[in-house]
C-alpha positions in Angstrom: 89.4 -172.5 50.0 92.5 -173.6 48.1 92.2 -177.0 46.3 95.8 -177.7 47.8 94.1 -176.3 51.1 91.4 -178.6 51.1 93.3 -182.0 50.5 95.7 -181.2 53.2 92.7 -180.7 55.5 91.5 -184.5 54.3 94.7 -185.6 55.0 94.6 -183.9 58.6 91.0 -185.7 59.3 92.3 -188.8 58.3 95.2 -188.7 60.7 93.5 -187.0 63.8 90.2 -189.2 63.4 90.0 -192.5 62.6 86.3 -194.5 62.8 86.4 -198.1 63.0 84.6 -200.7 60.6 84.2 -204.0 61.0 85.5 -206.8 59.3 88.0 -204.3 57.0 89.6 -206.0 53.9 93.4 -205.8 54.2 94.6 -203.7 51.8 96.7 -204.5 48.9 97.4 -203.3 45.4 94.8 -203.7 42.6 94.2 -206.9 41.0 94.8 -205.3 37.2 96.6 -208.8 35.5 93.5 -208.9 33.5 92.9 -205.3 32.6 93.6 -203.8 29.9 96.4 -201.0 29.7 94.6 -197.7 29.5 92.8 -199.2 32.9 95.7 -201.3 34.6 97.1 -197.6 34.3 94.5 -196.1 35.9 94.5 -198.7 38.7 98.4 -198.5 38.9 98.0 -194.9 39.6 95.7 -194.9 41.6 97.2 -197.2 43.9 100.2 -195.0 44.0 98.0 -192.2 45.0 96.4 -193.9 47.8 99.4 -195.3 49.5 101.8 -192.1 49.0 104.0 -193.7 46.3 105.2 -191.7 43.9 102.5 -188.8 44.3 101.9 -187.4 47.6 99.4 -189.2 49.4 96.1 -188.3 48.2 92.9 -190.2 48.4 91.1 -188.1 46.6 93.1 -188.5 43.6 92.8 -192.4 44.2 89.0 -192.1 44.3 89.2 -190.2 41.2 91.7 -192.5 39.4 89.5 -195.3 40.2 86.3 -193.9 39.6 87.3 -193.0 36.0 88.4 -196.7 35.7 85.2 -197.7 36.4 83.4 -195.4 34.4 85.5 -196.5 31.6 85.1 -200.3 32.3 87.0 -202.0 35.1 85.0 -203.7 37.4 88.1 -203.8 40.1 87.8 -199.8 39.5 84.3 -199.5 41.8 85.4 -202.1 43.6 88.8 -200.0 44.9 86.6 -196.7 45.1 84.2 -198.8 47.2 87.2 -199.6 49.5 88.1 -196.2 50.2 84.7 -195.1 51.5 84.2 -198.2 53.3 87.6 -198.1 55.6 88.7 -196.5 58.1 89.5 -193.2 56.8 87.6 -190.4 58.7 86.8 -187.8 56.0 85.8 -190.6 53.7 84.3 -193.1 55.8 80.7 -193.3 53.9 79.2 -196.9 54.5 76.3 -196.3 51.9 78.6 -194.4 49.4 81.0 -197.8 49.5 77.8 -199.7 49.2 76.4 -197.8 46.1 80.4 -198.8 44.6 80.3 -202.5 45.9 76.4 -202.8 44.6 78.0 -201.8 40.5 81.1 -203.9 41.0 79.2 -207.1 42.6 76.6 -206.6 39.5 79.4 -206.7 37.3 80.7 -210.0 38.8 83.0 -208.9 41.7 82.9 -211.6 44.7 84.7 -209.9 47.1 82.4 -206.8 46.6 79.5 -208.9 47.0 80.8 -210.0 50.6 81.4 -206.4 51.4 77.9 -205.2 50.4 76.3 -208.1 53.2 78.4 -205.6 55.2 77.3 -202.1 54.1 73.6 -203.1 53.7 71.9 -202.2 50.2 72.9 -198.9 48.8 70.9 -195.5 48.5 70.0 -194.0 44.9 72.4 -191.1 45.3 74.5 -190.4 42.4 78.0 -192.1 42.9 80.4 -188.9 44.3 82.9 -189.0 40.9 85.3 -186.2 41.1 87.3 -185.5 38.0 91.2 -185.5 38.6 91.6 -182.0 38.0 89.2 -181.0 41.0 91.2 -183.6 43.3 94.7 -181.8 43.1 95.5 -183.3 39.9 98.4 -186.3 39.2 102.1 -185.4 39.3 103.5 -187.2 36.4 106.9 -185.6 37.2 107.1 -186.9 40.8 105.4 -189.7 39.6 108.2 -191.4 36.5 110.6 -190.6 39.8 109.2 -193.6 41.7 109.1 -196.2 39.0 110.9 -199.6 38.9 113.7 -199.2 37.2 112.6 -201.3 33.6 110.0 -198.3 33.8 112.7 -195.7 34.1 114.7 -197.1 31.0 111.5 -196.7 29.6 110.8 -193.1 30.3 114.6 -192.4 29.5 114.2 -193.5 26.3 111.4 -190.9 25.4 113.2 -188.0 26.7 116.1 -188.9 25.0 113.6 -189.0 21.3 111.4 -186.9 21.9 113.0 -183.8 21.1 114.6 -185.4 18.1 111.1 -185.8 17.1 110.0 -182.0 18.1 107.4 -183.9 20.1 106.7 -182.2 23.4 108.3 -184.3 26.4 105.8 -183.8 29.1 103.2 -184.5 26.2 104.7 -187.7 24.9 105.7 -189.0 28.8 101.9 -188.2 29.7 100.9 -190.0 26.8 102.7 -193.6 27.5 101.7 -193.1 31.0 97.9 -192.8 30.1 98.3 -195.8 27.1 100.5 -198.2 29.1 101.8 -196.8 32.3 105.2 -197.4 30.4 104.8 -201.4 30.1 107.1 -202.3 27.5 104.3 -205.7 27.1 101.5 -204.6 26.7 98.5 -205.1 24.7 95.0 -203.9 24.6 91.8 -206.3 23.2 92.1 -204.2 20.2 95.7 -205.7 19.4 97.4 -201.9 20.5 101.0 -202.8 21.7 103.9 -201.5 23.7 104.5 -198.8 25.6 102.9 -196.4 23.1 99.8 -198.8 22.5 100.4 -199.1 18.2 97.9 -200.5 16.6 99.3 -203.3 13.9 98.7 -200.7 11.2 99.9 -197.4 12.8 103.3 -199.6 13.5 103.5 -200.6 10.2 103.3 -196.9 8.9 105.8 -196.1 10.9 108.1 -198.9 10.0 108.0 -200.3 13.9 109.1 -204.3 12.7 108.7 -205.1 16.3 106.5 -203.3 18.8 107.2 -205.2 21.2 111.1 -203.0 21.1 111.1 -200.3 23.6 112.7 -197.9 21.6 111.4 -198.6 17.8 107.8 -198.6 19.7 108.9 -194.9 21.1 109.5 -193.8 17.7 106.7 -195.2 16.2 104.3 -193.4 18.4 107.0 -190.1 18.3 106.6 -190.4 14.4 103.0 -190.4 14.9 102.5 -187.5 17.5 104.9 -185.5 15.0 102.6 -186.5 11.8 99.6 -185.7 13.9 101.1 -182.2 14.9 101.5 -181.2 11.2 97.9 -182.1 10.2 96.0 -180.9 12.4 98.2 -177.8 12.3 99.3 -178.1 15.7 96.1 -178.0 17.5 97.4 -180.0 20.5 93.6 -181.3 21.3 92.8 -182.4 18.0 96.0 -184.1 18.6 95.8 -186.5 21.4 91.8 -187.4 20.4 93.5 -188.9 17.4 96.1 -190.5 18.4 93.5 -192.3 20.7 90.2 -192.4 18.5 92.1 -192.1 14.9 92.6 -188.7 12.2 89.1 -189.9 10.4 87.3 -190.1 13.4 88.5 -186.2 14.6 87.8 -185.0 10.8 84.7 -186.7 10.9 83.0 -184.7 14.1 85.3 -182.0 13.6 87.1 -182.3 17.2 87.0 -184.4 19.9 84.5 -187.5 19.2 81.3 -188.0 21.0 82.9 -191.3 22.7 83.6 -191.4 26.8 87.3 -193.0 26.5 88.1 -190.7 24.1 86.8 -187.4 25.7 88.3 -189.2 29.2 91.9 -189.5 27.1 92.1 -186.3 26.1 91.5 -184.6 29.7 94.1 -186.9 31.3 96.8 -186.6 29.0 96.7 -182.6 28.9 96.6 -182.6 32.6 99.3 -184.9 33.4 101.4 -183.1 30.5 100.4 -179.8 32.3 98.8 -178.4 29.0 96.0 -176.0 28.8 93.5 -176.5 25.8 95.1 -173.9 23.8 98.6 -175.1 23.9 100.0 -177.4 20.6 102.6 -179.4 19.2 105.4 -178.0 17.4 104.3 -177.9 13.4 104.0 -175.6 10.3 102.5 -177.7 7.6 100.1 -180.3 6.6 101.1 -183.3 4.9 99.5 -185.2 2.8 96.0 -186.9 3.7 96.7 -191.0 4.3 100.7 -190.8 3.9 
């Protein structure tokens, strides 16, 4: 059976059968005002793939999206996941599945998952059911940056007008704002990464960004730095995107992708929403200089 086969038959279940639940939590977007970007972007997405905007509907991909927020840190994450399983939706409807997700995000302080698991009972010692987002039809960045608010658009305007003129990939430098920042031109990460491109006080500095907080010298910045990274690793589009995430020592150092979740989790989301296959690089014919 067809991956695109099978979601369509989820969505058909949904729509044909619907199981009640008591006491259902209304639904509304994510709480992500105190996440940090890489997640709030996970949420944001996810949302978008649960309620049909901007991706077709599909709640696999939302239970993905969230699951890999969780898995990376964000208590809301489970809690969302949780809320799929536990609704209404006939193919998903899994009262001990959502309990297994509220049980994780009540431990890690959620209230309103704790409520929720006085519902569901105690959970079961079952694995928690974690699809990649490759397996659950993948995300459609295209369709996707066709949605957004218009501040987002300017945003995504910006780095197809500069990307070429920094032979940076398009789709590759689009899936990477939407994986650092989900294009917010304010944000910042506990680490002090800023902007849209998530630039790190130093890596600004190198790249002669005076504000990051600047749409468009923040683009450049992280365009210069995609193009420098192209050239040194000899356009090995992998090594790449694990350094622009984890840093160039860190790849030299274990000789690829580092041994740390985010990172490996970065890597795999921004080749599949750029639509690149492992193989595939960024333009480049030399290698610069090592800490220019």
């Amino acid at each position: 059976m067809s991956r695109w086969f099978f979601i369509l038959a989820l969505a058909l279940a949904e729509c044909l059968l619907v199981l009640p639940v008591a006491a259902e939590p209304k639904r509304s977007p994510p709480a992500v005002e105190n996440e940090y970007p890489r997640l709030r972007a996970l949420l944001e997405q996810g949302w978008s793939a649960e309620v049909g905007h901007g991706q077709f509907r599909n709640v696999p991909l939302a239970t993905a999206l969230y699951c890999e927020a969780g898995r990376l840190g964000s208590v809301e994450g489970y809690y969302r996941a949780g809320l799929i399983y536990f609704s209404k939706n006939a193919f998903f409807h899994n009262m001990d599945t959502a309990a297994r997700f509220f049980s994780i995000a009540s431990q890690l302080g959620h209230r309103d998952a704790g409520k929720l698991l006085e519902i569901t009972g105690p959970p079961g010692d079952m694995p928690l059911p974690c699809m990649s987002i490759e397996e659950a039809g993948g995300f459609d960045l295209d369709h996707y940056v066709r949605e957004l608010p218009n501040h987002k658009r300017h945003v995504v305007d910006l780095i197809r007008k500069l990307a070429p003129r920094y032979s940076v990939d398009t789709k590759l430098a689009l899936a990477v704002a939407s994986v650092e920042s989900n294009f917010n031109v304010f944000a910042r990460s506990p680490k002090n990464a800023q902007g849209v491109m998530q630039l790190i006080p130093e890596t600004a500095a190198r790249f002669n960004v005076r504000n990051p907080y600047n749409p468009e010298q923040n683009i450049r910045g992280g365009l210069a730095y995609l193009r420098w990274l192209g050239i040194y690793f000899e356009g090995d589009m992998v090594r790449v995107i694990a350094a622009y995430n984890a840093g160039e020592g860190a790849v030299l150092r274990y000789g690829g992708i580092p041994p740390y979740d985010e990172t490996q989790a970065y890597v795999m989301r921004v080749l599949q929403y750029s639509g690149k296959g492992l193989n595939q690089a960024l333009p480049g014919k030399r290698r610069p200089p090592r800490g220019t």
